[in-house]
N, C-alpha and C positions, 0 to 999 in steps of 0.2 A: 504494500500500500504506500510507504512512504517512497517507493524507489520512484511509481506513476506521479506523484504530487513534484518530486524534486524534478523527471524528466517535464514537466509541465512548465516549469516554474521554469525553468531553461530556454527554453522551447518560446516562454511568454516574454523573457529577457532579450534571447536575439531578436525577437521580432520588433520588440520595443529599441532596439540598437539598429536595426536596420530602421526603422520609420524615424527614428532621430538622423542618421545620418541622410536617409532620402531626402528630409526637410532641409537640412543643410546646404546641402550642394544644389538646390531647389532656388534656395535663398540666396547664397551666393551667386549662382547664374544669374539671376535677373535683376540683382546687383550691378552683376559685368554688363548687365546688356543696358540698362539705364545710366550709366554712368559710358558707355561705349557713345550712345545715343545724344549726349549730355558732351561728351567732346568731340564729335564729330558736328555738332551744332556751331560751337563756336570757330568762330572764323580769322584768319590772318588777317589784321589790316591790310589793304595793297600798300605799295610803294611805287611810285614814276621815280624814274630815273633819265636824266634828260642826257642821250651817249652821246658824245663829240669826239669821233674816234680820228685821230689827224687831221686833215684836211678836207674830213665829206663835210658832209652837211648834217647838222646835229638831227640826232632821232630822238622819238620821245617814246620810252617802251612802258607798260605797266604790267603788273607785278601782282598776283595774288597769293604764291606758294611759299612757304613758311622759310625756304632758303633759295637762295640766288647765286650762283657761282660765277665769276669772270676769269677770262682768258681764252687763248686764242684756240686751244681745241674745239672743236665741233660738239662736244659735249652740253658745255657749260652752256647755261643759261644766256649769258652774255657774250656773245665772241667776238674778238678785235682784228682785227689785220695789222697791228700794231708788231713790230719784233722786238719793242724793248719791254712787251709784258710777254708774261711767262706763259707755259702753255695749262697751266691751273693757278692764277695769279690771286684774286682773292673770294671771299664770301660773304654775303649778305645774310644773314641768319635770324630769325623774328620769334624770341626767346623771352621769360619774364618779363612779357607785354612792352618789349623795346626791338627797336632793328638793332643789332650788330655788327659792324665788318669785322676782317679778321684776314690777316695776311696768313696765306698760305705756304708761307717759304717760300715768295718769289724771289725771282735775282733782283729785281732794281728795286726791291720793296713796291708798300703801299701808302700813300701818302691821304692824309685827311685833313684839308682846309690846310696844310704847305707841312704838315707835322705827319715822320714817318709812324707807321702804326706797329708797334711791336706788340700789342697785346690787343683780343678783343676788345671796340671800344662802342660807346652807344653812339647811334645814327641822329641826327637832327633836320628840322627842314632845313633847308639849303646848305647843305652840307656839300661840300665840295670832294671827289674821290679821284684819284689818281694813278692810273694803274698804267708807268711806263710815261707813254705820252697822250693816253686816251682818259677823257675826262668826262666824269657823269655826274651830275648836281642831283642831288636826295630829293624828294616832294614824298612825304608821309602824310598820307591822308586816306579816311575811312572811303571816302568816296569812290576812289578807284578798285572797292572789293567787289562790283560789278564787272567790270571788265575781265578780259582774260591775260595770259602771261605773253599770248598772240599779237596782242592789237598792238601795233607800231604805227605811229605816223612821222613825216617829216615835217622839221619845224623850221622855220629861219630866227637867227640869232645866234 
């Protein structure tokens, strides 16, 4: 008699261990999925960045994606035809709700408003950037989180 009561009482534990932990991982998923939900809402500011790459004529590009890379590979974000930036020269990066640059190891560095950049530093508007001999002035603005990282136009100035 007592050996059916204790196989019971066993029996009524694991099952009570299993609905405790079904509840759990129940709980936590939809956790993950609300909070998944919760950062995919919010959004990068854009950034314009107005390119003056040697002697074309300045482009004005926008910017929605949380980083921006410059240099003249085919890769990055930004490519110059410029040979005195590197071929992954720097990066724009949209971090504790601030832009960033951030010199990539290039050869002739990165310069910001005429001061070389040796450590990430925060972006401002009109911030002047320097990679080589190609120059892009900052425009941080919510407005441009419409647009896409596509739309270029040409500007005079």
């Amino acid at each position: 008699m007592s050996g059916s009561i204790v196989l019971a009482l066993r029996l009524a534990l694991a099952l009570a261990l299993y609905a405790f932990l079904g509840w759990a991982v129940t709980t936590l998923w939809r956790d993950l999925q609300k909070q998944a939900t919760s950062l995919s809402a919010r959004r990068t500011p854009g950034i314009s960045l107005k390119v003056r790459d040697g002697n074309e004529e300045p482009v004005l590009r926008h910017f929605v994606q949380a980083e921006i890379t410059i240099g003249r590979d085919s890769t990055c974000d930004i490519t110059t035809i410029d040979d005195t930036t590197s071929v992954r020269h720097a990066r724009l990066t949209y971090h504790h709700a601030q832009w960033w640059l951030e010199d990539l190891g290039s050869t002739n560095g990165t310069r910001l408003n005429g001061q070389i950049v040796t450590i990430p530093t925060v972006l401002t508007n009109d911030d002047e950037i320097m990679c080589g001999t190609t120059i892009l002035i900052v425009d941080i603005a919510a407005q441009v989180a419409d647009a896409t990282n596509t739309n270029t136009q040409r500007i005079r100035g």
